[in-house]
N, C-alpha and C positions, 0 to 999 in steps of 0.2 A: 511476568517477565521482568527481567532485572533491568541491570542501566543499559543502556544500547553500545553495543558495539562500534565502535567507530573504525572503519577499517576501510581500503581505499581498493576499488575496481577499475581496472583500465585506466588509474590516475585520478577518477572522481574521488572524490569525498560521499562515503555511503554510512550511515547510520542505521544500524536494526537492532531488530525487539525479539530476534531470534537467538536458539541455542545450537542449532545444527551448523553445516560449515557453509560458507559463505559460495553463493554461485557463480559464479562469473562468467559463464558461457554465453556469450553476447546471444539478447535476444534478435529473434527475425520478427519480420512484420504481419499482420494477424492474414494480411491476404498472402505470404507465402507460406504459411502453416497451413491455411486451409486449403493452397492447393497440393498438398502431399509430397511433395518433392523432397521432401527434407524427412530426419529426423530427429529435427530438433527437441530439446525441452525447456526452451525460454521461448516467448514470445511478447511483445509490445506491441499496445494499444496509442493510436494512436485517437488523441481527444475525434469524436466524433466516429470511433471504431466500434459495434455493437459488440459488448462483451457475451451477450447470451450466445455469439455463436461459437466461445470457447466455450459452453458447458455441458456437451457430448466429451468433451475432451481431458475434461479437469482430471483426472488419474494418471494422463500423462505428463505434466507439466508438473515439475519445479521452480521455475518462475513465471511471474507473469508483473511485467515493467508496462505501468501507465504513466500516459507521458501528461502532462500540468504546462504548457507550452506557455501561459499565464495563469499568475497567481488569480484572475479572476474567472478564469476558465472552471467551473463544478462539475462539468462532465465526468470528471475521474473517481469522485464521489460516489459518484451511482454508477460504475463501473463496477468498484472496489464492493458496495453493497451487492452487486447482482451474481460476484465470484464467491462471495463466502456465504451468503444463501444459498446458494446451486452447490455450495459443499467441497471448496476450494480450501486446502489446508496447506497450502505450500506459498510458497515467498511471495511477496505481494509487496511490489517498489513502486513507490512513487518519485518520476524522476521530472527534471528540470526545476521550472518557479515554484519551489516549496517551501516558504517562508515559516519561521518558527513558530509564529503564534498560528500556526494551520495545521500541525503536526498531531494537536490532541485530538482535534476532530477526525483527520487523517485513520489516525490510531483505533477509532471509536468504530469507524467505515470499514475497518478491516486491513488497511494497511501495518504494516510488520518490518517495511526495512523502505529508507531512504535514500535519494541519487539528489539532493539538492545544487542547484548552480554554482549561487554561493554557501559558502564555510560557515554554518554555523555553529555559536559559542556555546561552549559546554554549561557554562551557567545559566545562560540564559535560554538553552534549551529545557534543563532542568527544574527552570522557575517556570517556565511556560507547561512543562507535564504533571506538574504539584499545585499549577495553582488553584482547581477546581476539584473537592472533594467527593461532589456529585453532580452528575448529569439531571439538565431537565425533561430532555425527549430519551425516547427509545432507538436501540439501534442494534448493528452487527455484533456487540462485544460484549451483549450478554449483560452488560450490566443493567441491573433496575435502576430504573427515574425515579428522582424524589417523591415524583406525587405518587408513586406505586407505590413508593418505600411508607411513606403517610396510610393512606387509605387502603393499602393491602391490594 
């Protein structure tokens, strides 16, 4: 994926790592999608929302917006791991406290496009996504860990 798009939803500041067009169809909340009233194809998670019970569902959705309510909140992590395991290839936002230096790990987890609070800076997003040429653990994005890369 090339430089992220920078392009604005509803007035936020949204960054992604995608090439298809941009969604904007405000997401609903994961309890009115499951209870079928709708036809939606966005929905948010909200921190403590179990993502496994979007994964009957992944075919139908175009996005799916997890919400980071604090930057120290990990929940969204294992969120974001448990949608692209289960086979989730479609927009994957991570919105609110999403600070720069969280964006690569972000990325690694499976997220694809950002809803950050604050603006942030094109350089310093850029040195923050360059600064590590390899991963030490294993994860969603496919890439081999050093020590794999080592010892086969």
């Amino acid at each position: 994926m090339g430089d992220p798009d920078q392009a604005d939803t509803a007035g936020e500041p949204l960054l992604r790592f995608r090439d298809d067009p941009v969604h904007d169809e405000p997401a609903i909340t994961l309890d009115a999608f499951l209870a079928g009233q709708t036809n939606a194809n966005a929905v948010r998670l909200e921190a403590g929302d179990d993502a496994r019970a979007l994964l009957p569902h992944l075919g139908q959705l175009a996005l799916i917006e997890v919400s980071f309510p604090s930057y120290r909140d990990g929940r969204g992590y294992s969120a974001a791991a448990i949608l692209r395991e289960g086979g989730y290839t479609g927009e994957l936002r991570a919105a609110g406290d999403v600070l720069v230096d969280q964006l690569p790990l972000m990325r690694r987890c499976g997220f694809d496009s950002f809803a950050p609070e604050a603006e942030i800076d094109a350089e310093t997003l850029k040195r923050s996504l360059d600064r590590y040429a390899f991963q030490y653990q294993a994860s969603t994005d496919g890439a081999a860990p050093i020590w794999k890369r080592r010892h086969g």
